[in-house]
LOZA-224584 format. One record per atom (N, C-alpha, C, O): x, y, z; atom name; chain. Coordinates in steps of 0.001 Angstrom, whole numbers. Each point is the difference from the previous one (the first is absolute). Example, Ala and Ser with C-alpha at 12.3 -4.5 7.8 and 13.67 -1.06 7.14 Angstrom:
      c1      c2      c3 name chain
   13190   -5690    7800    N     A
    -890    1190       0   CA     A
     900    1200       0    C     A
    1036     -19     665    O     A
   -1386    1069   -1385    N     A
     820    1190      60   CA     A
    -770    1090     730    C     A
     509    1108     169    O     A
This chain:
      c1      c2      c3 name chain
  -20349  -79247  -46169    N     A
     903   -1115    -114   CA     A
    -827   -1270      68    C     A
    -821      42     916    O     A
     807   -1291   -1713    N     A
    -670    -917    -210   CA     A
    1223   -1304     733    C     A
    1147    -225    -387    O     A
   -1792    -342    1352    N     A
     398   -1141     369   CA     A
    -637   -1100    -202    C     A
   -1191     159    -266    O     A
    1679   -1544     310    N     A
    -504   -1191    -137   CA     A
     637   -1133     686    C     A
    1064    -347    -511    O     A
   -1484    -374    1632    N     A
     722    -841     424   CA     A
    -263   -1492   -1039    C     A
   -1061     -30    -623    O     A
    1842    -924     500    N     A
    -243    -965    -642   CA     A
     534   -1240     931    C     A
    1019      47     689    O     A
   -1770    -993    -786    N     A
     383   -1437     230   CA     A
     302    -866   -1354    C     A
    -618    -125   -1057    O     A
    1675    -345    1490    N     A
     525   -1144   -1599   CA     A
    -219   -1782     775    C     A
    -128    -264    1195    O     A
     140    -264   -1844    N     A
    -907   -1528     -36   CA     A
    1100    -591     487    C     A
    1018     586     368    O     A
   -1252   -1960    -361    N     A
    1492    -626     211   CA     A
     865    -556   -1412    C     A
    -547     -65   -1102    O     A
    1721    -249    1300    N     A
    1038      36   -1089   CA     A
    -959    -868   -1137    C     A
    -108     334   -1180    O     A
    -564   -1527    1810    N     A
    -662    -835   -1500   CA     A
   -1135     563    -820    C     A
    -363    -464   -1081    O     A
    -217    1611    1755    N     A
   -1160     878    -304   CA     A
    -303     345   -1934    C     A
     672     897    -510    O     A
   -1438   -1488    -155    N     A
     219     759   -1035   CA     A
    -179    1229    -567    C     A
    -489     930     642    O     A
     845    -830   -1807    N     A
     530    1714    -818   CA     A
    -938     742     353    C     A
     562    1007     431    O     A
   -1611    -880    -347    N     A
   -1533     921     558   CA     A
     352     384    1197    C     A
      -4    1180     350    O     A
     438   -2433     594    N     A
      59     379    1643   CA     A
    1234     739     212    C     A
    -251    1025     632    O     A
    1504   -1143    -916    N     A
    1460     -45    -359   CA     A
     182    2220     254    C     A
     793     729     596    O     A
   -1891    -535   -1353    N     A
      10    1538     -98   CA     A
    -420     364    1245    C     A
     172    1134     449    O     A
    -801   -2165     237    N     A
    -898     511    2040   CA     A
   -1423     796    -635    C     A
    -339     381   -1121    O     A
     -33    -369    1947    N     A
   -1331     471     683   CA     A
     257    1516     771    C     A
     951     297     722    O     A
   -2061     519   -1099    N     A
      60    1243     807   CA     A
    -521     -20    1509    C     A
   -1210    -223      18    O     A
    1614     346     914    N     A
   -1205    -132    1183   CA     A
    -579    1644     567    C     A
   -1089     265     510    O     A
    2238     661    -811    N     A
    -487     903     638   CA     A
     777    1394   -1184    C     A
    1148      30    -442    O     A
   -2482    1146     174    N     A
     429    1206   -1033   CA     A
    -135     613     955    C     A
    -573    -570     929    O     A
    1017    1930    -739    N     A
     -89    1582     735   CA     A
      37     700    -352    C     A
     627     253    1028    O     A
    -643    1000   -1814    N     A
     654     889    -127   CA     A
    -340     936    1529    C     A
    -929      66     804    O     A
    2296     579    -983    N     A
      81     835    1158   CA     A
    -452    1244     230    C     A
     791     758    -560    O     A
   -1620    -163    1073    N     A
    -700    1038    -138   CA     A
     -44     465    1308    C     A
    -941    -606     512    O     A
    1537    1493     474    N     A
    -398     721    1083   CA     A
   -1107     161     266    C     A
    -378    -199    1155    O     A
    -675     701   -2355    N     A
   -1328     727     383   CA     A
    -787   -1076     -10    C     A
   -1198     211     194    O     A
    1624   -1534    -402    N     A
   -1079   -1067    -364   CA     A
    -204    -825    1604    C     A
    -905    -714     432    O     A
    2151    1178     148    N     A
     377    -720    1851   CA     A
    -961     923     523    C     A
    -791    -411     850    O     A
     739    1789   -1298    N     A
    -571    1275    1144   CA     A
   -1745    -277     -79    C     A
    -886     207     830    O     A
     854    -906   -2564    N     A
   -1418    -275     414   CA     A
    -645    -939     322    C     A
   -1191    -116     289    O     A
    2681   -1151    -383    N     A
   -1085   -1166     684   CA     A
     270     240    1770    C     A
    -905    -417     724    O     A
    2036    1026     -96    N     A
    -446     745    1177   CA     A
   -1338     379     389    C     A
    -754    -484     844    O     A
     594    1655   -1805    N     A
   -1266     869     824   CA     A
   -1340    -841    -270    C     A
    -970      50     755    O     A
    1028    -805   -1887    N     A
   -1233   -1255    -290   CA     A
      51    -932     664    C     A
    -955    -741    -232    O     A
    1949     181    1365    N     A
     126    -845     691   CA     A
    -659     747    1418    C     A
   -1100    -324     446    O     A
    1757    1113      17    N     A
    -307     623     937   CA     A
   -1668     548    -275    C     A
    -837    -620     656    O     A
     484    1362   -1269    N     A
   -1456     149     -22   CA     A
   -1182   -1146      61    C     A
   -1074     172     575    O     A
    1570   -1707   -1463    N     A
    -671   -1042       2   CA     A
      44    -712    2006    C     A
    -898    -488     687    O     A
    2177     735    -424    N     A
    -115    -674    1727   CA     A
    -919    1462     613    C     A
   -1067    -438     431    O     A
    1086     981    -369    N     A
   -1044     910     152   CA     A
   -1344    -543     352    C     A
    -764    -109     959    O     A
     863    -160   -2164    N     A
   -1957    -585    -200   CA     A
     211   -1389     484    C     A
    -861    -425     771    O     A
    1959    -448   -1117    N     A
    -107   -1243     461   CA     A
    1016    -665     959    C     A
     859    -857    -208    O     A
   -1326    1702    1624    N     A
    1320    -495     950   CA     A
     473   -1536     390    C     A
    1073    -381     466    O     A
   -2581    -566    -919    N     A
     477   -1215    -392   CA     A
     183    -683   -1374    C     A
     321   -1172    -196    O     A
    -484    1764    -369    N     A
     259    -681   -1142   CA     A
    1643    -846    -380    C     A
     974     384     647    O     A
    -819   -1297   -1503    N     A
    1163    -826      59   CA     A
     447     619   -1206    C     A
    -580     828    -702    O     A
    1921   -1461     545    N     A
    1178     707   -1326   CA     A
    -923    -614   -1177    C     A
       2     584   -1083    O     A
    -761   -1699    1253    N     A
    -604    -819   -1066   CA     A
   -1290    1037    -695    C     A
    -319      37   -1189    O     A
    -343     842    2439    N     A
    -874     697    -773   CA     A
     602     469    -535    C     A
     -55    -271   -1199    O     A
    1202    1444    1701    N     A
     483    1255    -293   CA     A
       8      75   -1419    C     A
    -483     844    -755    O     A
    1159   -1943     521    N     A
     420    -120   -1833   CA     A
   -1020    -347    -670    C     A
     -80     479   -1131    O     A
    -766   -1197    1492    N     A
   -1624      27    -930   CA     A
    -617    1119     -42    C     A
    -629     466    -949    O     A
     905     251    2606    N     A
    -741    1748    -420   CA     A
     770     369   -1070    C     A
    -403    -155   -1153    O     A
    1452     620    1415    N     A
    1176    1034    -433   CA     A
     747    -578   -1016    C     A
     359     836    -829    O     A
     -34   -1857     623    N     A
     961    -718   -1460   CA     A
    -173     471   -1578    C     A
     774    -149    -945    O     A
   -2145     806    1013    N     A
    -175     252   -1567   CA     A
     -17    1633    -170    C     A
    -298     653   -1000    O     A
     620    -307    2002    N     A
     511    1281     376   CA     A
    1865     324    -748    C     A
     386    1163    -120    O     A
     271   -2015    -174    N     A
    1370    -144     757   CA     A
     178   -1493   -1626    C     A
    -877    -697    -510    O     A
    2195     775     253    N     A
     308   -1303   -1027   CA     A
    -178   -1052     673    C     A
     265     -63    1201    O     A
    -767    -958   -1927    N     A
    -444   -1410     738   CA     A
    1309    -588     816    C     A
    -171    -503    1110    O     A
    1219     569   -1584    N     A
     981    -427     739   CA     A
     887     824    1256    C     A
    1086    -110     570    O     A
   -2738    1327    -529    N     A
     800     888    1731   CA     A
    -739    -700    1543    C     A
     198     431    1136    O     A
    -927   -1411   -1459    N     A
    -575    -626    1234   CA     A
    1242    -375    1328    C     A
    -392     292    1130    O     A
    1553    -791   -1211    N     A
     928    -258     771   CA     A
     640    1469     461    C     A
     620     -72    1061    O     A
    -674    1737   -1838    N     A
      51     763     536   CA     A
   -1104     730     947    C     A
     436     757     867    O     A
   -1705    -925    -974    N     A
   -1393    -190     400   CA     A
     245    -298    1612    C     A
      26     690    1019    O     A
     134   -2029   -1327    N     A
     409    -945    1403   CA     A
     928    1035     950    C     A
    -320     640    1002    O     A
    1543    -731   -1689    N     A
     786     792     455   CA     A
    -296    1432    1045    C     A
     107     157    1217    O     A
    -468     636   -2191    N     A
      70    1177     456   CA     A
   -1551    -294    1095    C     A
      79     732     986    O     A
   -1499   -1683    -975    N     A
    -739     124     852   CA     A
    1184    -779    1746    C     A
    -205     301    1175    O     A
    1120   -1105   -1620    N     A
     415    -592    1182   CA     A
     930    1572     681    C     A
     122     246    1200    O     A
     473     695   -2446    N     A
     548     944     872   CA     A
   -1318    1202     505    C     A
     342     716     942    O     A
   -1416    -532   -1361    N     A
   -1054     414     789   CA     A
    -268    -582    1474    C     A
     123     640    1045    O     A
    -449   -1763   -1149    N     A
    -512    -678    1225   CA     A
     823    -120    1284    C     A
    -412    -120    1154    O     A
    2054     198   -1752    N     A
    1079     124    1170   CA     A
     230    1477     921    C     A
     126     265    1195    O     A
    -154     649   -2712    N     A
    -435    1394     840   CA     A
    -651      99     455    C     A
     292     597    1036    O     A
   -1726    -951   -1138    N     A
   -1086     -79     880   CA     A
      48    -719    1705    C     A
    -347     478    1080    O     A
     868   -1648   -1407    N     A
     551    -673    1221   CA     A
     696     863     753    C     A
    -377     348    1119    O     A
    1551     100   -1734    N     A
     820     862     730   CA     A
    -776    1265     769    C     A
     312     272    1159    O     A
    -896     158   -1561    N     A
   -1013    1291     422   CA     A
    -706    -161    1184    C     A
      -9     738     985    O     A
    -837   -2230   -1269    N     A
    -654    -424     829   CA     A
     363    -761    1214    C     A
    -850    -509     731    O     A
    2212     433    -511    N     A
     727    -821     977   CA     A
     714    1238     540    C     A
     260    -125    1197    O     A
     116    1235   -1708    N     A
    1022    1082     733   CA     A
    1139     290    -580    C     A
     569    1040     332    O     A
     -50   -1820   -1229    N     A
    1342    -143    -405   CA     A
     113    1270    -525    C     A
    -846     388    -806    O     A
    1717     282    1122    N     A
     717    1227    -945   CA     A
     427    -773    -965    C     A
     742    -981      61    O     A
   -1554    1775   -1486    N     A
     739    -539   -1208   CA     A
     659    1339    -634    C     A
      28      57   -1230    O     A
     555    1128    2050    N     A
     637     732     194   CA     A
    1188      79     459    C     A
     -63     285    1196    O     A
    1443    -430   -1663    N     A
    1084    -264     647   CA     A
     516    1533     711    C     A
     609     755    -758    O     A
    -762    -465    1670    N     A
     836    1072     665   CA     A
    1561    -222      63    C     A
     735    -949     271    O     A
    -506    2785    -798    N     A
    1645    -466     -93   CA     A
     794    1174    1274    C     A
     -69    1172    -369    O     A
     599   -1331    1407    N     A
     377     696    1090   CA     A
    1180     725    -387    C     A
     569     731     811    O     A
């Protein structure tokens, strides 16, 4: 499935602008999340400091140029599990 978000100009905008601007394509792919997962997770691996800014200079040409904000993403849901682990938190819900 092909998405596209668009921004449109303001009302005086001319006929060129009038059609908007693309800011963001996706297509949706399950297997494309599972691998910027396990490529996210293997890169904090090697670079437990590294920032979201490397991540995507490592890893971006790995992945369509416009998956860097999923990049980000999925390293900020790495680093929280990690937190969680490392603080105690059951990220296990027990059900009684």
């Amino acid at each position: 499935m092909r998405r596209a978000a668009v921004l449109h100009g303001p009302a005086s905008a001319d006929a060129a602008d009038a059609a908007g601007c693309a800011v963001r394509y996706r297509e949706d792919k399950p297997e494309d999340l599972d691998n910027a997962r396990a490529a996210v997770a293997a890169w904090r691996e090697q670079h437990p400091q590294g920032t979201a800014g490397q991540l995507v200079a490592d890893l971006g040409g790995q992945f369509r140029p416009d998956y860097g904000v999923v990049l980000r993403g999925v390293l900020f849901a790495v680093d929280s599990h990690q937190a969680k682990i490392a603080a105690g938190v059951s990220i296990i819900e027990v059900v009684q």
